[in-house]
FIKOLZA-1660 file (N, C-alpha, C; in steps of 0.1 Angstrom, whole numbers, plus 5000, padded with zeros to 4 digits):
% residues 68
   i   px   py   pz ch aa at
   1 4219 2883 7527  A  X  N
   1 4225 2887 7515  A  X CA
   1 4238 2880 7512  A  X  C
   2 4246 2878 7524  A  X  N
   2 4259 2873 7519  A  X CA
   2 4254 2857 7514  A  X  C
   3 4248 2847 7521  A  X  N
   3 4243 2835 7516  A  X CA
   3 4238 2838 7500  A  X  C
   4 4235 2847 7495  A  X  N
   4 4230 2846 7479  A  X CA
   4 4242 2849 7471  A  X  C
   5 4249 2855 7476  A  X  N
   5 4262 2857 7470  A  X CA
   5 4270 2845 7474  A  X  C
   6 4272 2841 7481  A  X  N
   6 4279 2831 7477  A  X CA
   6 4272 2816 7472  A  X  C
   7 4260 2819 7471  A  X  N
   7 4252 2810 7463  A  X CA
   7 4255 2811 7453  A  X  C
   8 4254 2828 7448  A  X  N
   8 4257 2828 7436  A  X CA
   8 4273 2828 7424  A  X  C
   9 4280 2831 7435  A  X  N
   9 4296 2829 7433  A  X CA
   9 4299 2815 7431  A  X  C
  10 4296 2805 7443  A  X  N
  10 4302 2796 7440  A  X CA
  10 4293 2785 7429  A  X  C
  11 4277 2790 7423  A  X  N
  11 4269 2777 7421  A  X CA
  11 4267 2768 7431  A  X  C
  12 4250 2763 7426  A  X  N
  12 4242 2757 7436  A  X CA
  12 4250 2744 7444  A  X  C
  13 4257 2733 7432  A  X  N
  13 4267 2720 7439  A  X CA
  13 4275 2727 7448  A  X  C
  14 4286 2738 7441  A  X  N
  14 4299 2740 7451  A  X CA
  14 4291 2747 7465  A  X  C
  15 4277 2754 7464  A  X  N
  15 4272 2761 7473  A  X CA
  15 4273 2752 7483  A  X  C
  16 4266 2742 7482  A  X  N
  16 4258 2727 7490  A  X CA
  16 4277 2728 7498  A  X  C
  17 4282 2720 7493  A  X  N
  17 4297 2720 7495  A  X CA
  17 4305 2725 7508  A  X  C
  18 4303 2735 7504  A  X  N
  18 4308 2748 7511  A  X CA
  18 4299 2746 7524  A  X  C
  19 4285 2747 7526  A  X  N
  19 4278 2748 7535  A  X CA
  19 4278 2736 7543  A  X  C
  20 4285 2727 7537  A  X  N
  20 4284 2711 7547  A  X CA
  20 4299 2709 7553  A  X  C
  21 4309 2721 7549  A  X  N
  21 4324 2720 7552  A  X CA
  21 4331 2715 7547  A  X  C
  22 4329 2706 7531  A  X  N
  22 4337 2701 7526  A  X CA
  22 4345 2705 7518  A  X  C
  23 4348 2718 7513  A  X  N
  23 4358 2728 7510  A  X CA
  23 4367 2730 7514  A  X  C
  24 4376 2732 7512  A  X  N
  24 4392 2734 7520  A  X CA
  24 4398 2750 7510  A  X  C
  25 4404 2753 7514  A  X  N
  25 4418 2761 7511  A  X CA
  25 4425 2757 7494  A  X  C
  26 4426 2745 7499  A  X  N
  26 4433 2736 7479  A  X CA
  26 4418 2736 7471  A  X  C
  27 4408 2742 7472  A  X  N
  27 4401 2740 7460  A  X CA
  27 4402 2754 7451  A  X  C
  28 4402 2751 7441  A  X  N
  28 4402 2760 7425  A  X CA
  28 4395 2769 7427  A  X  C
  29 4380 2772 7437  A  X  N
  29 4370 2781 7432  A  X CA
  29 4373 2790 7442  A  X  C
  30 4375 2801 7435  A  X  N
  30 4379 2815 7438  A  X CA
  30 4372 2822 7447  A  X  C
  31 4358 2820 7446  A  X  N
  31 4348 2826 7456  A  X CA
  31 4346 2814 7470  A  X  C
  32 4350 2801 7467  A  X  N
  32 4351 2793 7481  A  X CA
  32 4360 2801 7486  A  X  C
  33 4369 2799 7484  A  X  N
  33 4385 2803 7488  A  X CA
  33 4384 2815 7499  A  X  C
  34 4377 2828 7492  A  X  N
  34 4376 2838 7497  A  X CA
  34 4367 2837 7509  A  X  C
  35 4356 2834 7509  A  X  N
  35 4346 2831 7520  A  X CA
  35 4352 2822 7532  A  X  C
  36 4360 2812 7528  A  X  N
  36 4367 2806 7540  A  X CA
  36 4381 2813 7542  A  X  C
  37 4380 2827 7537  A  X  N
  37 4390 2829 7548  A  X CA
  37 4407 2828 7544  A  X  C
  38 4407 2821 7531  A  X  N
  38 4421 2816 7527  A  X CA
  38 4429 2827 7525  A  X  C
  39 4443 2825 7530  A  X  N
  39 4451 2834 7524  A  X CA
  39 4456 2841 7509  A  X  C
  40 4455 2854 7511  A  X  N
  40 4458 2858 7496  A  X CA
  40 4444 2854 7487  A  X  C
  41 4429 2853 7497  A  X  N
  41 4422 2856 7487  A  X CA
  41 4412 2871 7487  A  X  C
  42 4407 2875 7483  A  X  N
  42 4402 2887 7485  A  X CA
  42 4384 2883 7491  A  X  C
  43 4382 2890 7499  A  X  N
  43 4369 2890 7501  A  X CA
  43 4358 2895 7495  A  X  C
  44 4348 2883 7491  A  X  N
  44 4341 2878 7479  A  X CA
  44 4326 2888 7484  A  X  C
  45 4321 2886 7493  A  X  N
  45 4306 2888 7495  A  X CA
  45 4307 2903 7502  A  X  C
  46 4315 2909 7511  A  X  N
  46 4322 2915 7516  A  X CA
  46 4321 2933 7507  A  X  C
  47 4330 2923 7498  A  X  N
  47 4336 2933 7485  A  X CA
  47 4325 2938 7479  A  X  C
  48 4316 2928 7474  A  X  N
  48 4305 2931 7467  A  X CA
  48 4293 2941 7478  A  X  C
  49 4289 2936 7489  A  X  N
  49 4282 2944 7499  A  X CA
  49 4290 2961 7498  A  X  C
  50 4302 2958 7499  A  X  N
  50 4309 2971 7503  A  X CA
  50 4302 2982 7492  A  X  C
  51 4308 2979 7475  A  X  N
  51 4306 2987 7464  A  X CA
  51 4292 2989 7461  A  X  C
  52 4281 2980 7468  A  X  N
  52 4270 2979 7466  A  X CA
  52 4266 2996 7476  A  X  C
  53 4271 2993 7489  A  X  N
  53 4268 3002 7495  A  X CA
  53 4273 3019 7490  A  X  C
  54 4283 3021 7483  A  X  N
  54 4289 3032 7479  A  X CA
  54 4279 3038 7470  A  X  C
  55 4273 3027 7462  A  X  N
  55 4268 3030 7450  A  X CA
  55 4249 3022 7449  A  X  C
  56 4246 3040 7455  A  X  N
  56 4230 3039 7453  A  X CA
  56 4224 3036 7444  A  X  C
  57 4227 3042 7433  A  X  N
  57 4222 3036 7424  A  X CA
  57 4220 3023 7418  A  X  C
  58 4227 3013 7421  A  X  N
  58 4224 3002 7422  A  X CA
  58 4213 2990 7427  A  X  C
  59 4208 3000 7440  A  X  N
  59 4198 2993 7444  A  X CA
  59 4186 2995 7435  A  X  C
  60 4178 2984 7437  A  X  N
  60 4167 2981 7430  A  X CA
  60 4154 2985 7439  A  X  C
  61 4139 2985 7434  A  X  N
  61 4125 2982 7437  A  X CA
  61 4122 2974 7443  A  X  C
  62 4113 2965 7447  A  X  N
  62 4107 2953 7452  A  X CA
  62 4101 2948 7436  A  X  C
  63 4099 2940 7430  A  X  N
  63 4095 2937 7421  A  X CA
  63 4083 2924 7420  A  X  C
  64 4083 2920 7430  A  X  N
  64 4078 2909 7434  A  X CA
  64 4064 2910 7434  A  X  C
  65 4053 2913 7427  A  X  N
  65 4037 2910 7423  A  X CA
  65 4036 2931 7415  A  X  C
  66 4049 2937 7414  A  X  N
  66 4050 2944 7407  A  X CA
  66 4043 2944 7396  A  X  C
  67 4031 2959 7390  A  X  N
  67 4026 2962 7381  A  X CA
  67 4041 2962 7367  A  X  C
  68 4038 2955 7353  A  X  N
  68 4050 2957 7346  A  X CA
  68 4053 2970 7341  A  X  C
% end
């Protein structure tokens, strides 16, 4: 789950990126930042897992060969 989130935070390029280490601390994107840990950023995948869990309602079905 966290790998789709930050797939999906950072986009597929900066994803690649991130996964090969070439990210640092000085880059602009907000959700890199957070996932490695930088200071003063908030935790990105974390945060989201957390509020996800508070809030059942949010989960979904299996949808996948789902009658429409």
């Amino acid at each position: 789950m966290c790998e789709t989130l930050r797939h999906y935070g950072m986009g597929p390029g900066n994803w690649q990126k991130y996964k090969r280490g070439e990210l640092t601390c000085s880059t602009p994107l907000s959700v890199a930042r957070a996932e490695l840990g930088c200071q003063g950023a908030r935790p990105y995948s974390a945060t989201v897992l957390a509020i996800a869990q508070r809030h059942p309602e949010l989960k979904t079905t299996a949808w996948w060969g789902a009658d429409p």
